[in-house]
Each structure stands twice: as C-alpha cells, then as structure tokens.
C-alpha positions in Angstrom: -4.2 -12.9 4.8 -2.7 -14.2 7.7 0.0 -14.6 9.5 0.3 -17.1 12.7 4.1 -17.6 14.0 7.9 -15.8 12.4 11.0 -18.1 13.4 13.7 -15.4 13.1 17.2 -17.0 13.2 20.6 -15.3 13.0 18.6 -12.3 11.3 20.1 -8.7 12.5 20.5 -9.1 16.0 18.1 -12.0 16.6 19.9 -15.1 16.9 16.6 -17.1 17.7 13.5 -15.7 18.2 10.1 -17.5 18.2 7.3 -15.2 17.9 3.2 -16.1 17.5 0.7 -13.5 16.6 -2.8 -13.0 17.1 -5.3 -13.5 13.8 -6.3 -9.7 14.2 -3.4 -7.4 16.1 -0.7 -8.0 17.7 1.8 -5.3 19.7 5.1 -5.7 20.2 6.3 -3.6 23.1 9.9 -3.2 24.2 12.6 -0.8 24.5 14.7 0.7 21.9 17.4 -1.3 20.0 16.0 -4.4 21.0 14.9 -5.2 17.5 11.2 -4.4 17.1 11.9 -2.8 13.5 13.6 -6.1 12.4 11.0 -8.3 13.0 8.6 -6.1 11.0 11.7 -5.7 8.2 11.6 -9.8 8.0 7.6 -10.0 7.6 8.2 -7.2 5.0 11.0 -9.2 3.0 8.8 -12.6 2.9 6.5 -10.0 1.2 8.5 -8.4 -1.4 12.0 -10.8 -1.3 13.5 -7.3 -0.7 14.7 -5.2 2.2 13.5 -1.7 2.7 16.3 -0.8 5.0 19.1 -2.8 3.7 21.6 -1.6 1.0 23.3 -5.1 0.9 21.4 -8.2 1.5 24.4 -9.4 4.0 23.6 -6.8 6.6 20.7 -8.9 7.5 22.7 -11.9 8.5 24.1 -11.6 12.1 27.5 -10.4 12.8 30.0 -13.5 12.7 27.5 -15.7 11.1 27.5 -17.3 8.0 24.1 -17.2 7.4 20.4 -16.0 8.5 17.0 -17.9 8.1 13.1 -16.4 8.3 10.6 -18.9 8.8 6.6 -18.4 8.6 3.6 -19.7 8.9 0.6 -18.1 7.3 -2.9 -18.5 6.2 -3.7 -17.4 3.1 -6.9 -18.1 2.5 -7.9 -20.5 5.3 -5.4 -23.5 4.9 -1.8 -23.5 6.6 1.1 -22.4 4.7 5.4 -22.3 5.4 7.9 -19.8 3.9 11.4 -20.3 4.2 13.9 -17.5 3.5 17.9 -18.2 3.8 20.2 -15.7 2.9 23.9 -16.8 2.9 26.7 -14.8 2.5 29.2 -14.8 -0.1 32.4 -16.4 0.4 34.2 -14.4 -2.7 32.5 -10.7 -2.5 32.2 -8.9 0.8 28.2 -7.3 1.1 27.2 -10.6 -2.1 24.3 -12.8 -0.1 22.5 -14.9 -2.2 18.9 -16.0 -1.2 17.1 -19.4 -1.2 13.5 -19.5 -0.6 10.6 -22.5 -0.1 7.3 -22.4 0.2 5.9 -25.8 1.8 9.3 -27.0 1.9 9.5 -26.7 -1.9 12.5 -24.6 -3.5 11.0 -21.5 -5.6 12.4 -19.1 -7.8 12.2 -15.4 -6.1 9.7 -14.4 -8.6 7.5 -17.3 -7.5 7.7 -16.7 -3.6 7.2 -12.9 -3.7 4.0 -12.1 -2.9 2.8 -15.2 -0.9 2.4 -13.0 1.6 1.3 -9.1 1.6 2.3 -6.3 4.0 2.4 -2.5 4.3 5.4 -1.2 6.3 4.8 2.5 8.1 7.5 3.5 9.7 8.7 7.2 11.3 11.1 6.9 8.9 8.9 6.9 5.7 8.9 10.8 6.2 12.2 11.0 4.7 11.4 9.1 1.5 9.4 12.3 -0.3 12.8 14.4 0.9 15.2 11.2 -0.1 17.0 10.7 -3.5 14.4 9.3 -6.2 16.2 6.2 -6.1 14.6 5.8 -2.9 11.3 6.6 -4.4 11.7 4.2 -7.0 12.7 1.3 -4.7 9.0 2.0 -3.0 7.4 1.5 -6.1 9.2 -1.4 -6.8 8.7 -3.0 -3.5 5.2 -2.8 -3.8 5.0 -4.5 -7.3 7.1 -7.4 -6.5 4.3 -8.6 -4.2 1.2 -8.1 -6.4 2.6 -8.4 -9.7 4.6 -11.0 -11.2 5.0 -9.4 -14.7 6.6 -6.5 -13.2 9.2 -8.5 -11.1 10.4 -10.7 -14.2 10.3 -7.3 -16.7 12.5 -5.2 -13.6 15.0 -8.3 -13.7 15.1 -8.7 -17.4 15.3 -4.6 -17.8 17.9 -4.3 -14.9 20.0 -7.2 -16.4 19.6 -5.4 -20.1 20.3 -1.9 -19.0 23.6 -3.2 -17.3 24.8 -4.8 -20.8 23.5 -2.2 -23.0 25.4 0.0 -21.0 28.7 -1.9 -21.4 28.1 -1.9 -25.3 28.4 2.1 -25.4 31.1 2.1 -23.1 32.7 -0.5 -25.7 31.2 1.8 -28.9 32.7 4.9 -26.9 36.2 3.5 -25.9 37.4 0.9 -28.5 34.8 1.6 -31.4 33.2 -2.0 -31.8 29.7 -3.2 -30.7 27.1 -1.6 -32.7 25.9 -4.4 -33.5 25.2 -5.7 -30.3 23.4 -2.4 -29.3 20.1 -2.9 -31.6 19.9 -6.2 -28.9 19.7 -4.5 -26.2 17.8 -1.7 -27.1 14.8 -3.6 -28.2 15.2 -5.4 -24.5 15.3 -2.3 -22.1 12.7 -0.8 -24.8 9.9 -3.5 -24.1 10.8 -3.9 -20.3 11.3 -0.5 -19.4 8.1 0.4 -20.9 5.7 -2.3 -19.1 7.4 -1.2 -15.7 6.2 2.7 -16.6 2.7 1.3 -17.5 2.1 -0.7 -13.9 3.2 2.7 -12.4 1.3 5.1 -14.3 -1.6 2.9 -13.3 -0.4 2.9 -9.6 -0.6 6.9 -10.0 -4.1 7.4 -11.6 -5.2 4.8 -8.4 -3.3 7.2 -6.1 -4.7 10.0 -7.5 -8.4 9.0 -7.8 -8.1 8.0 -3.9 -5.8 9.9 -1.8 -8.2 13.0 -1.6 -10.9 10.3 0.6 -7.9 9.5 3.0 -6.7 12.9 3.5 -11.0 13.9 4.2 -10.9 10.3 6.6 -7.7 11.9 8.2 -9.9 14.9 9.1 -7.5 17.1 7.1 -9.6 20.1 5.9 -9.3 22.5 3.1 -6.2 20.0 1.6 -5.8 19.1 -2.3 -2.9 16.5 -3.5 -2.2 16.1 -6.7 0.3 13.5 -7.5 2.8 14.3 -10.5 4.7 10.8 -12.0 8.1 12.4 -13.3 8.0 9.8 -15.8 11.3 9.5 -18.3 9.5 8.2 -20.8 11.4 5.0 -22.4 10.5 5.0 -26.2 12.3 4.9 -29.5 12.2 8.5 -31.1 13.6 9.2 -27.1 16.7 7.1 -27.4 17.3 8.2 -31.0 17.4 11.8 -29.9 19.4 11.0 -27.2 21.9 8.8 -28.7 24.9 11.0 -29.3 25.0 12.1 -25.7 24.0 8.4 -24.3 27.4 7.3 -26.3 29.9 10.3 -25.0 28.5 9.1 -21.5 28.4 5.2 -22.3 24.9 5.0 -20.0 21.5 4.7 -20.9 20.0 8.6 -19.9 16.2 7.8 -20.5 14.3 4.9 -18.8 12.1 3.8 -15.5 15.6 4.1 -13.8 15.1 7.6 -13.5 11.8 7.8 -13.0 10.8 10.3 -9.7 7.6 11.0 -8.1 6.1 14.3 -6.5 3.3 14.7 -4.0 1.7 18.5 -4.0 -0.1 19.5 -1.2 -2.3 22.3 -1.4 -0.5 23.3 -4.8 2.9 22.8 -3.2 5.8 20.5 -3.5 5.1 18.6 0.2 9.0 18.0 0.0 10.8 21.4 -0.1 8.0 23.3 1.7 6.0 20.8 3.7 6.3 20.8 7.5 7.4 17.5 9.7 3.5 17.3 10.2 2.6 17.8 6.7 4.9 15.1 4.8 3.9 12.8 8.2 0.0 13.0 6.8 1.1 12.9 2.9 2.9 9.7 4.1 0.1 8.3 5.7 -2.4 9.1 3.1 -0.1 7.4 0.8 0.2 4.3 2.8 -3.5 4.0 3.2 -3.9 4.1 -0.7 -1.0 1.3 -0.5 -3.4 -0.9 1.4 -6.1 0.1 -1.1 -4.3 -0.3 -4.2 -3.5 -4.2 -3.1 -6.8 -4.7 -1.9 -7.8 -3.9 -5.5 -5.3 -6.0 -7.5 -6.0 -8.9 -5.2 -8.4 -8.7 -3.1 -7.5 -9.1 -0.2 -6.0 -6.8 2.7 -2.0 -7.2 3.1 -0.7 -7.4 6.8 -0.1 -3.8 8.0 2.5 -3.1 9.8 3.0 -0.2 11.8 6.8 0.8 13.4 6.4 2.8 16.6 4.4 5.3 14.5 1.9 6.3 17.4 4.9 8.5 18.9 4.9 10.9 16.0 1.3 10.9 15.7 -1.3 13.6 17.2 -4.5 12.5 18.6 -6.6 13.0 15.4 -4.3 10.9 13.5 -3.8 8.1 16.0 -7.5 8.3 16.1 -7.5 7.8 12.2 -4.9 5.0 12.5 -7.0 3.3 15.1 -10.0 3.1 13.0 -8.5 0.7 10.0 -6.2 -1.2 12.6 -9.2 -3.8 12.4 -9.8 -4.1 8.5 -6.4 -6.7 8.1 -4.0 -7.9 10.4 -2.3 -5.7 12.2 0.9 -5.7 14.0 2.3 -2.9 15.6 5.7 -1.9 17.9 6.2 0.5 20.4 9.2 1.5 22.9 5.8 2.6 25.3 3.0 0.7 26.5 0.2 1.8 24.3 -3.3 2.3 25.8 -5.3 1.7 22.7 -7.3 -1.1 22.7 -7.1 -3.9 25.7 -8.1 -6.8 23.3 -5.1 -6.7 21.0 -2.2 -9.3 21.9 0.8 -7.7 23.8 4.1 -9.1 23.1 7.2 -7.8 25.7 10.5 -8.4 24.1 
C-alpha cells in the first residue's frame, strides 16, 4: 500500500497544495501552523471517510469557500489508482457538509471507498484519548473498522440510523402514549446491528490483548503487564427487557455499542487516572503498533503510517523503537525540526 501524490484543495488552510511522496518515507518539515497535521488528517480521511479531528465535516473546507476537494494517487497492489473526496457545505444547515467520493473517476457510495486506502495516525495528541470522554474512545474504534471492514460500516449506519428512530418512538410512548407498535421494529434493528459492532470489537480486544505485551517488550519497557478491559454494554434482549421501564421515563436507548468504553491497565493500574505523561505516551504507542498489526492481519498488508511531530515527545529509546518499524510500510512523518534520523528518507519543506 502506496501512496504517490495528495492534491489538497481548499482543505483547512491549504487552498492548493501539490504534494508527491517517496514509495518508502517521506518527512514533511515546516514550522508550526503551516498545516503539517492537515495533510496527514486528509490521507487519514481517504482511509476511513472520517475525520479524527473534526466535529463537523464543514470545518475542513476553507474559510469563505464553498467547498474543499482531496485528490490521490495510490498503488495498491502494484497498478495506479485515483481517489477523489469533495465535501461541500450545506446551503440550509450551518456545520451540514455532504461528501462525494470516486475512485477512478467513478462515483462510490462511502461504504465502497472506505478502505481503498489504509493508514495509522500517531499524533501527540493521541495521549489525551485514554483521559478523553469514551465517545472519543469509541470514535477510534470506529475509525479503524471503517477501513478494514465493510460489514461493520454498513451495521454502524444502519444501527446509528435505528437507534435515532427507536429513540423518537419512546419519546412518542413517553409523551403522547402511541407507538408501541413501532418499537418491536426497531428493537430487532439496533438488536442485530448493535450486536455485530460488539462482536468486531471484542475480536479487536482479544488481538490487542494477545499482542500488546510483544510491543511493550520491543519498546524495551521492562517489568510492564497491560491488560486491556472492553467495558462492553452488552446489547441483548433480556438487557432491554430489564431495562425498559427506565429506557421509556428517559425516551433513549441506555444499553448498546453507543456506550461502550475501553480501559488499558498498566501494571495492574488504570493508565488514565494514575499513568504519568510518559506512561499513557508508551500505552499509546503500544496501542498503535497493535493497530498496524491488527490491519496487517485482516488484510494483509501494512497501512500507511503516519506519524505527527511525534519525535518531540519521544525519548531516545522510544524514537529508537519508532525508527525500527519506519521501514516495514510507508511512512510519512512531520516535524516543526529538522530531524536527523535517516538521510535516505525524502524531505519535504513546506
């Protein structure tokens, strides 16, 4: 997995920017607010169809535009392939964008393009999702699916969509006594979707857990044990019958992969209430490694890592640790600093 060239028009604070990469690494050096992060955040969004950073898809479109574009070209597995990604902002609805994608110049469906492409984003930032709501956590996870499993984008569409209507049904059962009969609907809906999504995680955990104790050894951390603990609120029938009194005084669905969470012990602690800066930093970058692994394994074949100005957190062992897996995939990295790390990899000054 390959990419060669990202056309960047109109997107964040790039209002046309050409950029070609090298088949192996690439760094992209320049100072800060230039918009380093955003070209990683558009190789990211090919990926997934989703922004990490963004709440609403508009903030990606330029200020005074009407629209933004992402361009690609990639090699898969040899042969030359396009993307196209246009986001255009809604002329009814303030933060709406809707987004049109191609691949080849062909119109897709989101659920077809995602996934074309892989990547692994690591940024400084990443820190704050094991401290960050579990909404946060959840997007992660769902990020990561998008791009290596179809099944699990459609059934997080069709269980979003369903949650959203069986929620207006109790609100109608609560306030005006009618729709009861619409709820069995809706049920059965957010019942077969919502418990597919907890499968793919619970499978994404087990990986995680059988792996993460080999990166934390490769990151020369001794005497460390994780254990990863899915906070899983299991979706199932007998669940929603207990639960169906309170569910209609508060007219929402309570149970469900919507409220899912994930915790990360380290050395039989929580890593996100009593973890140092330099302990969540390695938890983090174990769990990114096992990212890379766990896509490796459902498709075999490396995604595009991609690495935001991560080497000024980083002590020596674990720059060294970096270092060493820069050359398993393609790599592309940013930095405020000229990096002295290897004098083969391209060097890009924005």
């Amino acid at each position: 997995m390959k990419i060669n060239k990202l056309k960047l028009t109109n997107f964040r604070n790039h209002k046309d920017l050409d950029i070609s990469f090298d088949e192996n690494s690439t760094i992209i050096v320049g100072p800060n607010g230039i918009g380093k992060t955003n070209i990683l955040e558009a190789i990211h969004l090919l990926a997934t169809t989703k922004s990490l950073r963004a709440t609403y898809d508009r903030e990606m479109i330029a200020h005074n535009e009407k629209h933004s574009r992402v361009d690609a070209e990639f090699n898969p597995n040899g042969d030359t392939k396009t993307l196209e990604m246009t986001l255009v902002k809604s002329d009814k609805f303030e933060n709406k964008a809707t987004k049109k994608v191609k691949i080849d110049k062909v119109n897709k469906s989101l659920n077809a393009f995602a996934g074309t492409i892989n990547s692994v984003l690591f940024t400084p930032h990443d820190i704050e999702m094991v401290t960050a709501s579990p909404s946060v956590r959840r997007k992660y996870l769902d990020l990561l699916f998008f791009q290596i499993d179809k099944e699990y984008k459609r059934a997080h569409s069709q269980y979003t969509r369903a949650l959203r209507q069986r929620n207006k049904v109790l609100e109608k059962m609560r306030d005006l006594g009618v729709g009861r009969d619409e709820l069995e609907y809706w049920t059965e809906k957010v019942l077969s979707t919502g418990s597919l999504l907890q499968a793919k995680r619970r499978m994404f955990f087990n990986f995680v857990q059988e792996n993460i104790q080999r990166h934390a050894d490769d990151l020369n951390e001794d005497y460390i044990s994780y254990q990863i603990e899915y906070d899983i609120n299991e979706m199932s029938e007998a669940r929603l019958e207990k639960y169906k009194d309170t569910e209609l005084a508060a007219a929402r669905t309570l149970i469900g992969p919507h409220r899912d969470d994930f915790f990360i012990n380290y050395n039989n602690f929580d890593v996100a209430k009593f973890g140092s800066r330099g302990q969540k930093r390695t938890t983090l970058l174990a769990l990114k490694l096992c990212e890379i692994d766990f896509i490796n394994e459902n498709l075999g074949r490396r995604p595009i890592l991609l690495l935001d100005d991560i080497f000024s957190e980083l002590d020596e062992q674990h720059k060294e640790a970096v270092l060493n897996i820069v050359d398993l995939q393609q790599t592309i990295i940013t930095s405020a600093d000229d990096l002295d790390i290897n004098e083969k990899l391209l060097q890009i000054r924005l």
